[in-house]
Each structure stands twice: as C-alpha cells, then as structure tokens.
Backbone bond lengths (Angstrom), bond angles and torsions (degrees), N, CA, C in turn:
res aa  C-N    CA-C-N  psi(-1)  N-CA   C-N-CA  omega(-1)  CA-C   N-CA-C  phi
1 X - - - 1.446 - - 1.539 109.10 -
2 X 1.715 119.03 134.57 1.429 105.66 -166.32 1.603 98.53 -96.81
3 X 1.494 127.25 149.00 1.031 146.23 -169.77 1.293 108.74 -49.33
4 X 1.929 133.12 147.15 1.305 106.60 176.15 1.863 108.29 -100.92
5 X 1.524 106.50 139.99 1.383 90.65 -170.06 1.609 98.28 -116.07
6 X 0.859 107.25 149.46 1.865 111.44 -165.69 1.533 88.84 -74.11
7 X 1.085 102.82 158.62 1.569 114.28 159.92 2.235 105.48 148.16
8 X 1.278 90.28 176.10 1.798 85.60 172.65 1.180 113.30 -156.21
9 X 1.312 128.82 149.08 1.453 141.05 -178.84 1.636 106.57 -105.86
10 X 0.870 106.97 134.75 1.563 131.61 177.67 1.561 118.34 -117.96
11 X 1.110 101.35 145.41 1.655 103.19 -168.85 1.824 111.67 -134.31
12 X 1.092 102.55 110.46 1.612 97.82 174.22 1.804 114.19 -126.30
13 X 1.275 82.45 128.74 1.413 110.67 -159.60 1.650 110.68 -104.30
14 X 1.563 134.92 137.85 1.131 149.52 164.59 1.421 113.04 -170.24
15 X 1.364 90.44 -176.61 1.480 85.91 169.62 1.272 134.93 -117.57
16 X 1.363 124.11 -169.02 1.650 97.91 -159.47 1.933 133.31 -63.98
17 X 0.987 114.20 148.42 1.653 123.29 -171.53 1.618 88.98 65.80
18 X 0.912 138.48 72.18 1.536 126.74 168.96 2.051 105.78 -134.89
19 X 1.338 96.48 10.57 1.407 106.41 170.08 1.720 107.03 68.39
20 X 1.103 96.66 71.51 1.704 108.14 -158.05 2.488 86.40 -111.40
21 X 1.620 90.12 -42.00 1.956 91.71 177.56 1.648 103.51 -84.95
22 X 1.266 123.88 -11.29 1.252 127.29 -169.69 1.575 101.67 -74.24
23 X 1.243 102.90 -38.55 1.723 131.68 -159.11 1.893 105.13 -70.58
24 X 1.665 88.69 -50.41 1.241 87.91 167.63 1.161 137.31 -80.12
25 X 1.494 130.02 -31.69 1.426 141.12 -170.06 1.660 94.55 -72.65
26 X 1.743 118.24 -19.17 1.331 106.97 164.09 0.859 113.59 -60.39
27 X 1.609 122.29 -64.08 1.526 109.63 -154.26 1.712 113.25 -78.60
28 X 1.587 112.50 -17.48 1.301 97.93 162.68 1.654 121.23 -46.20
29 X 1.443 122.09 -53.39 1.535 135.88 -164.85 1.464 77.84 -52.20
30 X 1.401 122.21 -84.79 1.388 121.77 -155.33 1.442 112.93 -38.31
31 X 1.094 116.76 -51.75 1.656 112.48 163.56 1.519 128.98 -28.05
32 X 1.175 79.23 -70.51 1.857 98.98 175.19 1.594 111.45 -47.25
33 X 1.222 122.96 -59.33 1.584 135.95 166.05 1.473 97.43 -41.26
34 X 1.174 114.06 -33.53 1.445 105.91 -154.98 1.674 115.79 -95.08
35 X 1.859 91.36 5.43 1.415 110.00 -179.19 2.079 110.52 70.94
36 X 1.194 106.55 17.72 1.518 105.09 170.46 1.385 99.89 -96.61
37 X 1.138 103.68 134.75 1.816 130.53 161.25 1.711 101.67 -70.59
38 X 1.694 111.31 118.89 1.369 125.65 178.93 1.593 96.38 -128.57
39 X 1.520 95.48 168.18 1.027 102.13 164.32 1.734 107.67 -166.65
40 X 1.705 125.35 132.21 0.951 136.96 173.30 1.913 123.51 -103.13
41 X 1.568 88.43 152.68 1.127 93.02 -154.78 1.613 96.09 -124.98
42 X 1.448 127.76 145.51 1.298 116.28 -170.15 1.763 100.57 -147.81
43 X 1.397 120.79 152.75 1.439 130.51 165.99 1.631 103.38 -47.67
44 X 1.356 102.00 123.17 1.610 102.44 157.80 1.271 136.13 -34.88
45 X 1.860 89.77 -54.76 2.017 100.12 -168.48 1.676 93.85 -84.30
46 X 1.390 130.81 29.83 1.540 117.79 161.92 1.216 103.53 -102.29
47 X 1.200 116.49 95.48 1.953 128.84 160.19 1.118 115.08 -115.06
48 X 1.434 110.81 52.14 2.155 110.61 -175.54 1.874 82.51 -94.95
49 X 0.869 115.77 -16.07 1.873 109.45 178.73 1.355 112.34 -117.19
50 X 1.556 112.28 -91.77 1.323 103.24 168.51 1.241 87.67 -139.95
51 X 1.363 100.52 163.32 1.608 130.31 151.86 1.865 127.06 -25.42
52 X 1.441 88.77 -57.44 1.930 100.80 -165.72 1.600 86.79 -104.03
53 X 1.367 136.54 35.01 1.495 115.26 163.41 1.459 87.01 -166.48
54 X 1.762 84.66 163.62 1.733 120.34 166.95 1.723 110.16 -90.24
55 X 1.344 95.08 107.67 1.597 79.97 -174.07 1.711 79.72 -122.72
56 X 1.902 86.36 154.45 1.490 106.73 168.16 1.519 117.01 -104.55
57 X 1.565 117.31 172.87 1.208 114.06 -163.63 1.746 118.91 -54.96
58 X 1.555 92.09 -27.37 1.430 117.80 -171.65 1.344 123.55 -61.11
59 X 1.349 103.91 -34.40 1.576 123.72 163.98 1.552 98.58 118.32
60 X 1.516 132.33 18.82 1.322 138.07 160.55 1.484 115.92 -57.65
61 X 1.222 133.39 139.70 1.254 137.23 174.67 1.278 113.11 -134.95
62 X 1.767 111.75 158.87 1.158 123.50 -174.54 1.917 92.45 -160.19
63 X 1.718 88.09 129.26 1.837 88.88 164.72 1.512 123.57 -59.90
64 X 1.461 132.02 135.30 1.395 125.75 -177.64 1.292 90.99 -123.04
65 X 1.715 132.56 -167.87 1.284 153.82 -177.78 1.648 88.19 -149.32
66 X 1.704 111.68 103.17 1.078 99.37 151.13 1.484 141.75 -83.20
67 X 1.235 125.15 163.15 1.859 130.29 -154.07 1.758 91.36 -132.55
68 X 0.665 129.95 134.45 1.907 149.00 101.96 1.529 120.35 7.56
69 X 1.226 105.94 -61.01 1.726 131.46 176.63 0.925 148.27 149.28
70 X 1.006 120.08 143.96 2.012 132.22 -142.94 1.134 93.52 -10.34
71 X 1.529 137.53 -50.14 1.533 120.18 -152.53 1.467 108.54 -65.98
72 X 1.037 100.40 -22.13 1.977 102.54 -163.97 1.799 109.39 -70.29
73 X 1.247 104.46 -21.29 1.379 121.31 -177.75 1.918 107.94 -69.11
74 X 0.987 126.64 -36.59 1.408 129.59 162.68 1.161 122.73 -33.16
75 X 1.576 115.60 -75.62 1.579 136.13 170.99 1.081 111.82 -43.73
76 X 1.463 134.05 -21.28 1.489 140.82 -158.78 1.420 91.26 -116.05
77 X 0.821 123.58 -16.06 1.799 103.97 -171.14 1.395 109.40 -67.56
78 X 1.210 119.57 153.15 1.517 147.45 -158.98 1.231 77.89 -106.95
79 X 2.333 114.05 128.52 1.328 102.64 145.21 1.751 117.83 -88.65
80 X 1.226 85.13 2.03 2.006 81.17 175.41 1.856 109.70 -87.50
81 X 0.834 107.85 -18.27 1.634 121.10 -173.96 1.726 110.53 -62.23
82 X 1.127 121.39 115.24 1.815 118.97 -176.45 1.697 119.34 -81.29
C-alpha cells in the first residue's frame, strides 16, 4: 500500500493564450509569500523558454524540475512541499 502524502493538484484549464501559465505562476508567488513550500514539475521535451522554469507567453516565470514522466515525479517529491 503506497504511503499517504498530503498535498493537492489543481488544474486550470482554457484554451490557448487565455492566461492559463499566467494563472499559475500567480498562485505559485502567492504561495511562496504565503510561506508554503511548492514545488513544480514540468515535461522535459518543453524547452520553447527554458529548461528550469514555467514560463508564460507574457514573459512570467516560475522555477520547475523537469521529469521524463509522471513516474519521475514521486522520487522528487518534497516532504516539506504543501
């Protein structure tokens, strides 16, 4: 049985250019301000920006850890991360 580890996934959905990475790199900041430990996770083969972040069209950024696939995201999880 795999361990239960607190945490939650959120999903924001639109369609394209509709400020769907804008949306998020908000609520990451707010997090962070908010003193919660996050952590993002991104597709490898996405390098249209950079590598180590989620960037939106806008030119917003946020650090990610890119993964390979879903599985790789396990091993990486932060138990301090909310």
């Amino acid at each position: 049985m795999t361990p239960h580890i607190p945490g939650s996934v959120e999903v924001i959905c639109g369609s394209m250019f509709s400020g769907k990475t804008d949306e998020l790199i908000r609520r990451l900041r707010r997090a962070t301000i908010a003193r919660q430990r996050v952590q993002v996770f991104k597709p490898a083969v996405d390098v249209r920006y950079a590598v180590e972040k989620v960037t939106s069209h806008a030119g917003n950024d946020f650090a990610a850890i890119p993964v390979e696939k879903a599985a790789d995201i396990r091993p990486r999880l932060d138990k301090e991360a909310t």
